[in-house]
Backbone as a chain_set.jsonl record, in Angstrom:
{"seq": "XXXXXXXXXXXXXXXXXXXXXXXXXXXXXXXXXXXXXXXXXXXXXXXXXXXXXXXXXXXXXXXXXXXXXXXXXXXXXXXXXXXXXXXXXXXXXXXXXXXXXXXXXXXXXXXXXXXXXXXXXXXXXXXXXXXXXXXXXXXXXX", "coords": {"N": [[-42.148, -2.23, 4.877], [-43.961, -3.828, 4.237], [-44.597, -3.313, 1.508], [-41.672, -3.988, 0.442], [-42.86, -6.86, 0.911], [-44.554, -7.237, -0.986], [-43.734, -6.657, -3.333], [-41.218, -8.733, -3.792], [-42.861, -10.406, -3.812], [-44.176, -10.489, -5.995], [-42.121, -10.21, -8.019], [-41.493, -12.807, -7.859], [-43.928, -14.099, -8.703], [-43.812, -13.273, -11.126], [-41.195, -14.342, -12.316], [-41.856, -17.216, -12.474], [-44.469, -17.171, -13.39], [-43.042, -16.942, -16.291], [-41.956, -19.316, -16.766], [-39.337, -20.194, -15.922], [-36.078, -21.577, -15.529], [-34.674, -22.955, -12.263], [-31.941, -22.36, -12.615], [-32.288, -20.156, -14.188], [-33.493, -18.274, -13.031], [-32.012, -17.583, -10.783], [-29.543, -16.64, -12.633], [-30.572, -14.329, -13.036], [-31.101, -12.695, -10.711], [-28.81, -13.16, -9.648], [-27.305, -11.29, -11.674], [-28.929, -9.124, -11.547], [-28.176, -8.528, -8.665], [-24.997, -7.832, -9.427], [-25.39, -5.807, -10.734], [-26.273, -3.915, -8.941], [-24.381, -3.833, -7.575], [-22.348, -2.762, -8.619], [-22.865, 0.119, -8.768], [-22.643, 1.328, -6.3], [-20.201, 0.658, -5.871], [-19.33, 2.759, -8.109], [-20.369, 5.209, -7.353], [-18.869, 5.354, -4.687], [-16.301, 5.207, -5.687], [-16.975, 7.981, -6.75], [-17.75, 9.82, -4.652], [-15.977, 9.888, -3.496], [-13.786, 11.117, -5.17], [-14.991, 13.556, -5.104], [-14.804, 14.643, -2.745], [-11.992, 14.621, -2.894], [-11.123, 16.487, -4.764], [-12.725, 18.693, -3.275], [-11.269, 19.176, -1.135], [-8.91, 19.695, -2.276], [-8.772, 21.715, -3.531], [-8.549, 24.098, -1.552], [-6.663, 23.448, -0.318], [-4.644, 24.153, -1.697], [-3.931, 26.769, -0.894], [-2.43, 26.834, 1.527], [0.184, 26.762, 3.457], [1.379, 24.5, 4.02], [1.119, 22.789, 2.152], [2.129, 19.674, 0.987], [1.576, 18.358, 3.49], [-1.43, 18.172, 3.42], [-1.917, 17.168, 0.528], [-0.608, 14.667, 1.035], [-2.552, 13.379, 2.716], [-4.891, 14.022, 1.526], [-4.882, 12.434, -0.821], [-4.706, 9.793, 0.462], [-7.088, 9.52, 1.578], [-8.259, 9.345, -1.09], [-7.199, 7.457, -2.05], [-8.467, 5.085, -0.294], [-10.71, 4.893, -0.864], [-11.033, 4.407, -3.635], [-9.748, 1.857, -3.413], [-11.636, 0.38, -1.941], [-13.561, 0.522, -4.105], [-12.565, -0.888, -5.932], [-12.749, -3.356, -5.061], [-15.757, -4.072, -4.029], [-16.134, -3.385, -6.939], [-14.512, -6.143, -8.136], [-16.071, -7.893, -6.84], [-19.01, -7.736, -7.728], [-18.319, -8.941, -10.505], [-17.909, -11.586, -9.909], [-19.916, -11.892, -9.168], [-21.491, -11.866, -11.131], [-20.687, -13.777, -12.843], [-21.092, -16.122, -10.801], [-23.123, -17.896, -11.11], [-23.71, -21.242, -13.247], [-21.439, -20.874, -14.818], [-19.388, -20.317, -18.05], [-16.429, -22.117, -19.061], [-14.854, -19.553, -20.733], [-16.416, -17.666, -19.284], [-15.184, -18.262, -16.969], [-12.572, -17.829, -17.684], [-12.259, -15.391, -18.128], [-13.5, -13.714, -15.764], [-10.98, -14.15, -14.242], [-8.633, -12.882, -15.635], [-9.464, -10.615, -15.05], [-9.893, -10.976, -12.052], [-7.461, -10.959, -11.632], [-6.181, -8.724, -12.6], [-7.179, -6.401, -11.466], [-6.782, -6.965, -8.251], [-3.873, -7.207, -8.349], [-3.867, -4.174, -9.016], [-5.288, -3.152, -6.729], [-3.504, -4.251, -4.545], [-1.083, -3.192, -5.389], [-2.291, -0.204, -4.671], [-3.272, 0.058, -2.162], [-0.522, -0.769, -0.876], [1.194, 1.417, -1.298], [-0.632, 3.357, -0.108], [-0.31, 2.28, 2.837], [2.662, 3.393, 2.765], [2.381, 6.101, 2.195], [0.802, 6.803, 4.341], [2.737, 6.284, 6.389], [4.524, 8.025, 5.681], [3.277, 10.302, 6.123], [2.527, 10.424, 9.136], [4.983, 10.681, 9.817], [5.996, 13.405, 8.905], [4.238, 14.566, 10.562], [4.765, 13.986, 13.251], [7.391, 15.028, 12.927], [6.76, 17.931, 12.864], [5.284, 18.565, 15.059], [3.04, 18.015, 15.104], [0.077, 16.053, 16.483]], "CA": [[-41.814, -3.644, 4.885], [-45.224, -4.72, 3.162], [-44.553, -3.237, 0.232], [-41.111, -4.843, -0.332], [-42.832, -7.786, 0.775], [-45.246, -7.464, -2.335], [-42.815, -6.345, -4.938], [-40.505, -9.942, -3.766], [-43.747, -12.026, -4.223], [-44.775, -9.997, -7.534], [-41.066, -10.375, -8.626], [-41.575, -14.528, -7.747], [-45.07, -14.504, -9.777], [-43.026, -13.0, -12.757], [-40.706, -15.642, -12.922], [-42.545, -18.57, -12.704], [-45.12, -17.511, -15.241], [-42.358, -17.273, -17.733], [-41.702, -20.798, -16.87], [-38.089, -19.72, -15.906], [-35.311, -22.951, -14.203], [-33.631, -22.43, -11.425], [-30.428, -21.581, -12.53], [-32.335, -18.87, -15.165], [-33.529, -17.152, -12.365], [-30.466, -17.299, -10.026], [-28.637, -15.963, -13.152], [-30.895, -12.817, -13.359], [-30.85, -12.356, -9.352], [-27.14, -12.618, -9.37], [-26.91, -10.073, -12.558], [-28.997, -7.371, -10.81], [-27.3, -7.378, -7.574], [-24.096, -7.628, -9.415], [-25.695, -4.143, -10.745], [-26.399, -2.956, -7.995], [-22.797, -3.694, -6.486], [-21.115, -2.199, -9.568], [-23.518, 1.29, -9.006], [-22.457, 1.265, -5.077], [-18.752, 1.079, -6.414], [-19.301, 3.781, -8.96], [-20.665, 6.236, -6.411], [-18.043, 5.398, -3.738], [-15.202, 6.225, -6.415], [-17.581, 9.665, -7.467], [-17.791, 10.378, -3.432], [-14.371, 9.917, -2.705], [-13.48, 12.286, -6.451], [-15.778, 15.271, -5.108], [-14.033, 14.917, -1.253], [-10.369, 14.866, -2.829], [-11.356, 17.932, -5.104], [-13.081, 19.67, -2.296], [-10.298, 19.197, -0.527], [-7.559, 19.641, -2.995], [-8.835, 23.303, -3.908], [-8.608, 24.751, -0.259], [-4.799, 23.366, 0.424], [-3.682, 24.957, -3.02], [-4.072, 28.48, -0.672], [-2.102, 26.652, 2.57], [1.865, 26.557, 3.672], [1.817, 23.132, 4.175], [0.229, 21.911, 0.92], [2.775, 18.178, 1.332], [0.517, 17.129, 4.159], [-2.358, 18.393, 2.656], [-2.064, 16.702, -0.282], [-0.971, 13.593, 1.131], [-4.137, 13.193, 3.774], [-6.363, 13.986, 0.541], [-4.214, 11.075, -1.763], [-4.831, 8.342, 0.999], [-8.65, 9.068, 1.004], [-9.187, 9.08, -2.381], [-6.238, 5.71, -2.127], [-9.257, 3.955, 0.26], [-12.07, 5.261, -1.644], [-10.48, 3.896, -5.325], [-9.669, 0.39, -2.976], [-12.849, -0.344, -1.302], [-14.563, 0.392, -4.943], [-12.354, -1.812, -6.214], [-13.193, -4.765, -4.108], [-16.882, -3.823, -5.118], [-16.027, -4.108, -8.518], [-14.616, -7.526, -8.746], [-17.294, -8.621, -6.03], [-19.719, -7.774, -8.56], [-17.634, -9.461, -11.685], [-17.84, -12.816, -9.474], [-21.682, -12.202, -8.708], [-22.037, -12.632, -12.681], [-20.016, -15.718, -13.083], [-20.921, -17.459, -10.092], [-24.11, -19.144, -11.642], [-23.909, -21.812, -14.657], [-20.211, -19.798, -15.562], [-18.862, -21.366, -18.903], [-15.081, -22.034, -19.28], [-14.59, -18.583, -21.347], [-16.506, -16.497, -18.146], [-13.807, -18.392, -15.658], [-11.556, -16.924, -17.814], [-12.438, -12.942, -17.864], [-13.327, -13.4, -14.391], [-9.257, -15.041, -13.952], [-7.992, -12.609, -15.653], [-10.319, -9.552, -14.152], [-9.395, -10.673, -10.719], [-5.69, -10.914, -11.402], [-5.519, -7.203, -12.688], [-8.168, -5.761, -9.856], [-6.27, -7.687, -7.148], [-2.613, -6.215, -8.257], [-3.961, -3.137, -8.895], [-5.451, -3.274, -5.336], [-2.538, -4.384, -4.13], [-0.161, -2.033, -5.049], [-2.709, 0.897, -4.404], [-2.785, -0.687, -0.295], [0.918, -0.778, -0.431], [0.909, 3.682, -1.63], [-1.249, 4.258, 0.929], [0.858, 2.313, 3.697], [4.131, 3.808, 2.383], [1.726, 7.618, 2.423], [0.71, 7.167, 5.494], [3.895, 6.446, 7.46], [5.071, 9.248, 5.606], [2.212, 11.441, 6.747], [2.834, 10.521, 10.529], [6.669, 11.064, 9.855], [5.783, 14.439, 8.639], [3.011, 15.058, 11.276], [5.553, 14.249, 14.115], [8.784, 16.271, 12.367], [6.43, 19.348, 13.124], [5.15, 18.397, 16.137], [1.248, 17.394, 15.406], [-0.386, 14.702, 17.044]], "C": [[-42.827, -4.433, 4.063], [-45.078, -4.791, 1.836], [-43.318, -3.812, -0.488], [-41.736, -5.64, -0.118], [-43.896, -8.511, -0.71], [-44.25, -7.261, -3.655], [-41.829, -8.028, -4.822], [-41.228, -10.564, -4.663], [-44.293, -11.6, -5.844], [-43.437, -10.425, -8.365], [-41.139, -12.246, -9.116], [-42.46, -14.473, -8.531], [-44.254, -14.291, -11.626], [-42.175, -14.203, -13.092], [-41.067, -17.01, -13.294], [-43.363, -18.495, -13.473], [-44.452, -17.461, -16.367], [-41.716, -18.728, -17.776], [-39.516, -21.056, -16.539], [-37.521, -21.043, -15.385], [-34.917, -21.867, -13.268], [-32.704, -21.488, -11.359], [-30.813, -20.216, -13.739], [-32.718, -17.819, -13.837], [-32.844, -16.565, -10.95], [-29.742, -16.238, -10.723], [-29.13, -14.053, -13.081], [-30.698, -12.165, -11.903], [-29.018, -11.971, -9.378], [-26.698, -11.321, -10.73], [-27.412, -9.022, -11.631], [-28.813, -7.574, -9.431], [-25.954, -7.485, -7.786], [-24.212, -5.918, -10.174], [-25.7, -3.123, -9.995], [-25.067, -2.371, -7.059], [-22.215, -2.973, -7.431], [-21.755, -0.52, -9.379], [-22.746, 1.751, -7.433], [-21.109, 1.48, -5.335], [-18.092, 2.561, -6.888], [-19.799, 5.146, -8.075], [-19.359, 6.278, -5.26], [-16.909, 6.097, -4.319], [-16.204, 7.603, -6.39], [-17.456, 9.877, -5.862], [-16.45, 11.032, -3.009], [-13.276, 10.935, -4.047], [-13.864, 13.303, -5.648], [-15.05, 15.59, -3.243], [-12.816, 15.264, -1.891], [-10.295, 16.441, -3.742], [-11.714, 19.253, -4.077], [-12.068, 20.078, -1.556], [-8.858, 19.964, -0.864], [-7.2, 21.08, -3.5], [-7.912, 24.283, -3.051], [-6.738, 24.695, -0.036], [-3.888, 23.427, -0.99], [-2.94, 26.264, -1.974], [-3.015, 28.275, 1.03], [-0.302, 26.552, 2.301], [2.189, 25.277, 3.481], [1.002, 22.554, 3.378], [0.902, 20.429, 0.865], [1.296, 17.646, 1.82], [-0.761, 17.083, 3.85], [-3.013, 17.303, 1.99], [-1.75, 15.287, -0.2], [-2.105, 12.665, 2.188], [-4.831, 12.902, 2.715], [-6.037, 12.659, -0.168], [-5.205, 9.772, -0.904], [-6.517, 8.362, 1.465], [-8.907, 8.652, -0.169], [-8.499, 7.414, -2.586], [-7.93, 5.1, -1.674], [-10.132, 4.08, -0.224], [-12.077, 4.001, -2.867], [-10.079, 2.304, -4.132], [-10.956, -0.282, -2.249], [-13.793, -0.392, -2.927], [-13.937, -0.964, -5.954], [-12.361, -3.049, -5.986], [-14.832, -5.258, -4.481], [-17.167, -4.283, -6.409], [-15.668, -5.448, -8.646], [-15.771, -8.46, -7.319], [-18.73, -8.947, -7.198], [-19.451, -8.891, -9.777], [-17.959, -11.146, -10.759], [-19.248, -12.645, -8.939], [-21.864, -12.346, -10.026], [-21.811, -13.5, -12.835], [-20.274, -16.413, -12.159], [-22.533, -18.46, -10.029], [-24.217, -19.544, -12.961], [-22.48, -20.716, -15.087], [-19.841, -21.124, -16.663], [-17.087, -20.785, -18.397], [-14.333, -20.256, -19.924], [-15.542, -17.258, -20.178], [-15.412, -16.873, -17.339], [-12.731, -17.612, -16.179], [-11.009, -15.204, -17.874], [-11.907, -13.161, -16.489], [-11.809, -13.786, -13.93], [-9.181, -13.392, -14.262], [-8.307, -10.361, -15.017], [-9.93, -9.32, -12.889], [-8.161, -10.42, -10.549], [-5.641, -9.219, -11.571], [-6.207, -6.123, -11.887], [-7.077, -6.057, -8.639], [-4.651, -7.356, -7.353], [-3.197, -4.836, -8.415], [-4.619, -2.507, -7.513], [-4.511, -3.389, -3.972], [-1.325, -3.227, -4.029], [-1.152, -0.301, -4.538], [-2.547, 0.752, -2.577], [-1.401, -0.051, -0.093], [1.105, 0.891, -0.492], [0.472, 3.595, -0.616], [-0.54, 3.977, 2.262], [1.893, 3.271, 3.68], [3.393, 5.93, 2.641], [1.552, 7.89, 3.875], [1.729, 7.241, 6.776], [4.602, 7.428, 7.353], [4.32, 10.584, 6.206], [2.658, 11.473, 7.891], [4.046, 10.769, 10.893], [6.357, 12.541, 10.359], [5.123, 15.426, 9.562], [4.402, 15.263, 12.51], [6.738, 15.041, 13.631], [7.83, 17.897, 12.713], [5.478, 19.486, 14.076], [3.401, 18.429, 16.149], [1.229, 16.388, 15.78], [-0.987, 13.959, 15.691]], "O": [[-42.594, -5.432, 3.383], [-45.27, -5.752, 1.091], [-43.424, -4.151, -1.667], [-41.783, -6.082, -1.266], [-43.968, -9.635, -1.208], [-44.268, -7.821, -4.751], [-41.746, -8.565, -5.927], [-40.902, -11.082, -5.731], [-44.729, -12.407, -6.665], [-43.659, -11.009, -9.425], [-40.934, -12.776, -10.208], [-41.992, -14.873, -9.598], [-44.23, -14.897, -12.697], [-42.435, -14.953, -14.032], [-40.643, -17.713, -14.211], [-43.446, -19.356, -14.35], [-44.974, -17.825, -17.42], [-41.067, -19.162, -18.727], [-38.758, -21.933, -16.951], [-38.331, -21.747, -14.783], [-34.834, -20.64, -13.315], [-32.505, -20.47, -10.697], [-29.943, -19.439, -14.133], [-32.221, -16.696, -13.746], [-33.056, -15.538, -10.306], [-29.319, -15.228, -10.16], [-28.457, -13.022, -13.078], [-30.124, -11.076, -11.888], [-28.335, -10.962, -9.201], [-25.758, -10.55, -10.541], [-26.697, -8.213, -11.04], [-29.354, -6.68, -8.78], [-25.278, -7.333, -6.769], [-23.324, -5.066, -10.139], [-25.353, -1.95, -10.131], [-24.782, -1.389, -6.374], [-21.276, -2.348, -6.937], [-21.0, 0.269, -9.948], [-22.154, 2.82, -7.588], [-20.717, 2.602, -5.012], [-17.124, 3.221, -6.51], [-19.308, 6.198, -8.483], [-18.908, 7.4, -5.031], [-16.462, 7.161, -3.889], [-15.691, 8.375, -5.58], [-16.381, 10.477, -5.887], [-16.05, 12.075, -2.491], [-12.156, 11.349, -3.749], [-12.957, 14.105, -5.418], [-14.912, 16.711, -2.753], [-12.39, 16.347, -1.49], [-9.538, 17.355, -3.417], [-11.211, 20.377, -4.062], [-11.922, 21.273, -1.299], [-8.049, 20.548, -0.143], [-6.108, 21.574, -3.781], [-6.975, 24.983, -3.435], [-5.911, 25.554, 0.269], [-2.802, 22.906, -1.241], [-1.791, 26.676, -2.129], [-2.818, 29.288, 1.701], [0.283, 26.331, 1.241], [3.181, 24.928, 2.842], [0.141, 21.797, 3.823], [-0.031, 19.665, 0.62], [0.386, 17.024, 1.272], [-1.34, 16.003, 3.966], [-4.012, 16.664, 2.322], [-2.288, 14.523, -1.001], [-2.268, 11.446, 2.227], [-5.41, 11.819, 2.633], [-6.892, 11.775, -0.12], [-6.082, 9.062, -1.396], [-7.114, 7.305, 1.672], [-9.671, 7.713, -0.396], [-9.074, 6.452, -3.096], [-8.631, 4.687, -2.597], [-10.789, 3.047, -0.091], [-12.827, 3.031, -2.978], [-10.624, 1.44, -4.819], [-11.061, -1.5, -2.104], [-14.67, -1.251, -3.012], [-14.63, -1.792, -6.544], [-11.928, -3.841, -6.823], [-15.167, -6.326, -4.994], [-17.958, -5.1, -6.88], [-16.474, -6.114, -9.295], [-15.953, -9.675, -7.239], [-19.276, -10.029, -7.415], [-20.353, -9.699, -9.998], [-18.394, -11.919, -11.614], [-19.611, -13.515, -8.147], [-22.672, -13.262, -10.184], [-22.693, -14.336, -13.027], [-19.826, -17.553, -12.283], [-22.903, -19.335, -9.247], [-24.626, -18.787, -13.841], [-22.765, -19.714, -15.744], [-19.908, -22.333, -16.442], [-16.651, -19.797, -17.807], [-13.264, -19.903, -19.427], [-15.288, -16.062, -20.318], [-14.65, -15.988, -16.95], [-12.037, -16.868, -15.487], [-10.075, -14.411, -17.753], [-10.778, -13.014, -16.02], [-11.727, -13.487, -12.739], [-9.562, -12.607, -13.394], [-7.59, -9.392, -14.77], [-9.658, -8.22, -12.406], [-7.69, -9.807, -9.591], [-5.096, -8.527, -10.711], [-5.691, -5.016, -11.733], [-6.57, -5.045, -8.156], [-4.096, -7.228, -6.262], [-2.724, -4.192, -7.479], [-4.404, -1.316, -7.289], [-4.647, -2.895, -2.852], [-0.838, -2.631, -3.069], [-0.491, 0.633, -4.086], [-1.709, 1.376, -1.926], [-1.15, 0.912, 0.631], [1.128, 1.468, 0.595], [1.353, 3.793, 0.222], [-0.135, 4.932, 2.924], [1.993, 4.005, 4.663], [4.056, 6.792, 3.217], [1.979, 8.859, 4.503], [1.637, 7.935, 7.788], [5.261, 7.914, 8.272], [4.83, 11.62, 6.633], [3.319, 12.488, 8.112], [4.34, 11.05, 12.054], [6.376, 12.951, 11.52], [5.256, 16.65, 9.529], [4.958, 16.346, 12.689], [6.898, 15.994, 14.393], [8.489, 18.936, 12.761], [4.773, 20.494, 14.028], [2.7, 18.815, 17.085], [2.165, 15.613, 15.589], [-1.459, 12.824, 15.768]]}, "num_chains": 1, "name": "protein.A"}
C-alpha cells in the first residue's frame, strides 16, 4: 500500500513540474486507464479463445458433439460480449475529457457498431441457450 502510495505522489510530482492544466492531465489519466481497460478486454476475449479451443478439441471425440458445441459457443458468446462492453468503455474513457466534435463522432459511430454488434451477439446466445435446455431436457439432463 506504501509503495502505490509513493508511485501516486511521484506520478502527481511529474505532472506538475511539467506545468501540465487540468484537463492535460485528466486527458492522460483517462488515456491510460482507457489502456488498461482495452488490455483487460483483450485478455478476456484471449481467455475465453483458449477455453472454447480447449474445449472444442475434446467434444470433436464425443456422441453428442450439438450440445457440446453449443455450451462452448455461448461461453465464448459471453466472453466476446463482456469484452465488448470493455472495449467501448474504454473508447468513451478517451473522449470523455476536452472531446472535439470529430472524437463525438468516432465515438457515435464506434458505439453504434459495438452496441449492435453486442446486441445481436446477446440475442445468439439467448436463442443458444433455450436451445441448449431444449436439447438438455429432450434427453433427459438436468
Amino acid at each position: 500500500m506504501f509503495v502505490l502510495k509513493e508511485r501516486v505522489l511521484f506520478s502527481i510530482e511529474i505532472f506538475t513540474e511539467k506545468n501540465l492544466t487540468m484537463e492535460e492531465i485528466a486527458k492522460q489519466i483517462a488515456h491510460h486507464l482507457s489502456v488498461v481497460v482495452e488490455i483487460v478486454g483483450a485478455i478476456i476475449i484471449g481467455i475465453g479463445l483458449l477455453k472454447f479451443l480447449l474445449g472444442y478439441i475434446p467434444s470433436l471425440m464425443k456422441n453428442n458433439q450439438y450440445v457440446s458445441n453449443t455450451a462452448l459457443r455461448i461461453q465464448l458468446g459471453s466472453s466476446l460480449t463482456l469484452a465488448l462492453e470493455l472495449l467501448l468503455a474504454a473508447d468513451i474513457l478517451l473522449t470523455a475529457v476536452g472531446p472535439s466534435w470529430d472524437d463525438i463522432g468516432k465515438l457515435a459511430a464506434i458505439a453504434t457498431i459495438r452496441t449492435a454488434l453486442n446486441y445481436f451477439l446477446e440475442k445468439e446466445l439467448h436463442t443458444l441457450e433455450a436451445k441448449h435446455k431444449e436439447h438438455a431436457i429432450e434427453k433427459g439432463q438436468p
